[in-house]
N, C-alpha and C positions, 0 to 999 in steps of 0.2 A: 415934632411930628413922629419923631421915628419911637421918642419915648409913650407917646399917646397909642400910637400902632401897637407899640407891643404890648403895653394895658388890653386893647381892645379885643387882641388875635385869642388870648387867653379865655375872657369872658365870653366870648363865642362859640369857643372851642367846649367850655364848662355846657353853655345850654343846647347846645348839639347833641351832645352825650346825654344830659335831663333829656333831652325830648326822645332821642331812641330809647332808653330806659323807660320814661313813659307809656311809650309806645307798643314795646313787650307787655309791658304790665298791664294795660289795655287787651293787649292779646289775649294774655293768657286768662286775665277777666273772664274777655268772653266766650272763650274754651267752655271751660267750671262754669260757666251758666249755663250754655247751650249745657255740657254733660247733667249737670240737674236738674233742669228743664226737662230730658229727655228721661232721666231716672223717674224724675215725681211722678211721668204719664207712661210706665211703661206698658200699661195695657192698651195704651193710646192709638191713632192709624199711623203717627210718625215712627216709633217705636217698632208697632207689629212690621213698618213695610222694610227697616233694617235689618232686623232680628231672625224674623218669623220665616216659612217656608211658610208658601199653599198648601192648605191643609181643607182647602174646600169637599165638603163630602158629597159627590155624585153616586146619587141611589142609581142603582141598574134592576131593569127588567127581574123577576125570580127565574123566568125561564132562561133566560141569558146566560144567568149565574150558573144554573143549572146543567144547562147542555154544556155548557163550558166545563162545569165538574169532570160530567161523563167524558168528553171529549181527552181530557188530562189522564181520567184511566182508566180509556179501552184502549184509546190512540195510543197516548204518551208514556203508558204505563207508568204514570207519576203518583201515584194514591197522597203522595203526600200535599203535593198540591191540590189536588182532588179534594181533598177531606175539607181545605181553607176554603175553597168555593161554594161547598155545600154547605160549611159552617157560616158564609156570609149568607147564602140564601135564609137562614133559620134568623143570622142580625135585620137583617133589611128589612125581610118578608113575617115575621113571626107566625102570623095567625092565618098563611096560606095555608094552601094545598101541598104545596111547592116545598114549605119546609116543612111538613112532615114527611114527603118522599127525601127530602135532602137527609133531616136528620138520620132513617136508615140508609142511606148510601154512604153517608159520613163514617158511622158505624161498621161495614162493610169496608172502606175502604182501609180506615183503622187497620179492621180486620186483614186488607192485604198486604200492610205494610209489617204486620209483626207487630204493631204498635196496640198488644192487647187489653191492657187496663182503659187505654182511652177507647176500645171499640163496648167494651162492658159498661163505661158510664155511658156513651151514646144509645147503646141500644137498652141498657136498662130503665133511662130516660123516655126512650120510645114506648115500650113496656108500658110505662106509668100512665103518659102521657094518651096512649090511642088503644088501649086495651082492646077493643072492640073492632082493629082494624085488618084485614086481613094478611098483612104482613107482620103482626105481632108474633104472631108463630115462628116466621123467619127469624123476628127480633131477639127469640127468647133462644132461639136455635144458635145464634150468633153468640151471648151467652155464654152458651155450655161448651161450645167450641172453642173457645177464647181460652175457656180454663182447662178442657181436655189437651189443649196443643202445651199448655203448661207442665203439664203432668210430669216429673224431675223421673231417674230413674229411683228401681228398689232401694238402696242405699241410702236416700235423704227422707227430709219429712213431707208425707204424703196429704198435705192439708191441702195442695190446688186436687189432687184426684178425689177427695174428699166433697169439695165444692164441684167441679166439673162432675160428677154420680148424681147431687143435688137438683145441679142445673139440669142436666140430661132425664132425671125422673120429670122435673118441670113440665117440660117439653113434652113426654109420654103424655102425663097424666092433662096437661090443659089442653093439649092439641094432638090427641089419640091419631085422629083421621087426617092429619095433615100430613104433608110430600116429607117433611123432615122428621118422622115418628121414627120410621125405620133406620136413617143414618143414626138419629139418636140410640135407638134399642143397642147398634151396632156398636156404637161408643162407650155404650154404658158396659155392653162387657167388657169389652177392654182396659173402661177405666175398675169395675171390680178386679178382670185376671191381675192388677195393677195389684191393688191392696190384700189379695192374696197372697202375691210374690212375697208382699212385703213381710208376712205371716208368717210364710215358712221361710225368709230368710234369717228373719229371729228364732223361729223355731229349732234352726238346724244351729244356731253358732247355742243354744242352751244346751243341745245333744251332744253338741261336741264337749261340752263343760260338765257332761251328766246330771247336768240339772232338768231331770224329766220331766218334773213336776211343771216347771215355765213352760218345757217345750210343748207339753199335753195341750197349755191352756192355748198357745198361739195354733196350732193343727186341728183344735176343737175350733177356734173360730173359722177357718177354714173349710171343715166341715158341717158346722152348722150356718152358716152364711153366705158361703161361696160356693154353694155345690158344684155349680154348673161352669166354673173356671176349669182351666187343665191344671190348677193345683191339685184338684182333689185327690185323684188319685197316690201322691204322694202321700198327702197328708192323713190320708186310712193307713199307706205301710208304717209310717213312720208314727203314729199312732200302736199300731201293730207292737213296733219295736220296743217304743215309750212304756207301755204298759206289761209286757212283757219283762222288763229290765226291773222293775217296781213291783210284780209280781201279782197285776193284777189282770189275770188270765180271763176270763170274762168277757169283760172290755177289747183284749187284743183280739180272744176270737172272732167276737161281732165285727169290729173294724176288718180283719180277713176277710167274713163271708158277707160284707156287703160290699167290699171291694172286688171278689171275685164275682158276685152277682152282679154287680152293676160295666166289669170291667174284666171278663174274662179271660181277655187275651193281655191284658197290660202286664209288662214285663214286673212292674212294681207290686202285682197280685204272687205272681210268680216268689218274690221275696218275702211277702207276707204269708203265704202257705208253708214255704218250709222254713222259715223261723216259727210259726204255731207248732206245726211238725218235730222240729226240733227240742221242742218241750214235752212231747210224746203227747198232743192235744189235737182236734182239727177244726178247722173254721166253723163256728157255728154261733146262728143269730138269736141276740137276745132281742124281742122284740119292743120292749122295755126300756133299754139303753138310747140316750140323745142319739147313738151313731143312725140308728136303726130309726129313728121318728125324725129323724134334719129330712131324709131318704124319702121317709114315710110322703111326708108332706108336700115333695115334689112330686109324685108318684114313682119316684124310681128305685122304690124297692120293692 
């Protein structure tokens, strides 16, 4: 008996261990199934309800979206949230009413965040899209404004006050009688006094290198272009000077006496009188000379 027991305890001991080993193997079977099972249907509702978030899309109202805009930035002073609500009213709504007020508020609000390129495609979109509408004016004004706030100082390159002069004649010339003709008028001289600057600031580092000749050309576009800047008046003495130094007398005196006619008291006529003077010459207009027909042509000579 005791030798048959001990036979027996063994082989039982042996299929005990088979059958937990089994039994794993079974397991893990059906692990690797279910995970392939679950792989081959991943777009499945077993799959999506593990996986997936709710992603259900709830349209809302345009006006909803809308007041809600406004609400973000008069209230919250948030424009930048502002802008996402009016951009959902333009997704949801497309072909309202609702988003084309959204799309210029969108635009404007851009606009109050600093965030200028994106209020330029919004409202240049507006533009396109509602030409005929009475806030296109506003749209195009929005615009020119975008690239006037651009505007770098004299020192870099002046291609936004370039575009911003562009935009802002736009605005003149399509929308003469509109509420924003006038801001516009007022920006566009600032954006020309702008590239005037820029004219006689190259002008003056050529003078300083006595290169007249450069300096002539940059103080002539000054004066035939920008008359109505506060460069001008410089850019007649400094002309004055140029022509003078080159020896061509002529030209300095007209530059004199249409700077003193147009600017009798400016201290910079004052320089241009007695440097002509100094040549034992006095101001006197050729009427002939660009100085004398840029003048012409404004009436202000």
């Amino acid at each position: 008996m005791s030798a048959q027991r001990m036979t027996l305890e063994p082989r039982n001991s042996l299929r005990a261990s088979n059958l937990a080993r089994a039994g794993r193997s079974l397991r893990l079977v059906g692990l690797v199934a279910l995970a392939i099972s679950l792989s081959g249907c991943g777009t499945g509702a077993l799959w999506d309800k593990f996986t997936q978030k709710d992603d259900t899309f709830v349209e809302e109202p345009a006006d909803k979206l809308y007041n809600e805009g406004l609400y973000l930035m008069n209230q919250r002073k948030d424009n930048k949230a502002a802008a996402k609500k009016f951009e959902e009213v333009d997704r949801q709504h497309p072909y309202s009413d609702w988003a084309r007020k959204s799309l210029l508020m969108s635009a404007y609000s851009f606009y109050n965040q600093g965030d200028y390129d994106s209020c330029i495609g919004a409202a240049t979109r507006y533009v396109t899209l509602h030409p005929g509408s009475p806030d296109a004016a506003y749209a195009q004004y929005l615009i020119a404004a975008s690239h006037y706030d651009q505007i770098p100082d004299i020192s870099r390159d002046q291609g936004r006050t370039e575009k911003a002069i562009a935009a802002l004649e736009e605005v003149i010339r399509k929308y003469p009688t509109s509420e924003y003709a006038n801001s516009a008028k007022a920006k566009l001289e600032g954006a020309r006094d702008q590239l005037a600057g820029k004219e006689m600031d190259v002008g003056r580092y050529y003078m300083e290198r006595r290169d007249y000749t450069a300096a002539i050309n940059r103080f002539k576009t000054v004066v035939t272009r920008y008359q109505t800047t506060r460069h001008v008046e410089e850019a007649l003495a400094r002309l004055t000077e140029a022509y003078m130094s080159i020896g061509i007398v002529g030209e300095a005196q007209t530059a004199a006496a249409v700077l003193g006619h147009n600017f009798p008291d400016s201290r910079w006529y004052k320089d241009a009188y007695n440097l002509v003077k100094s040549g034992g010459l006095e101001p006197s207009e050729n009427k002939g000379s660009y100085i004398s027909r840029a003048f012409k042509k404004l009436g202000l000579g």
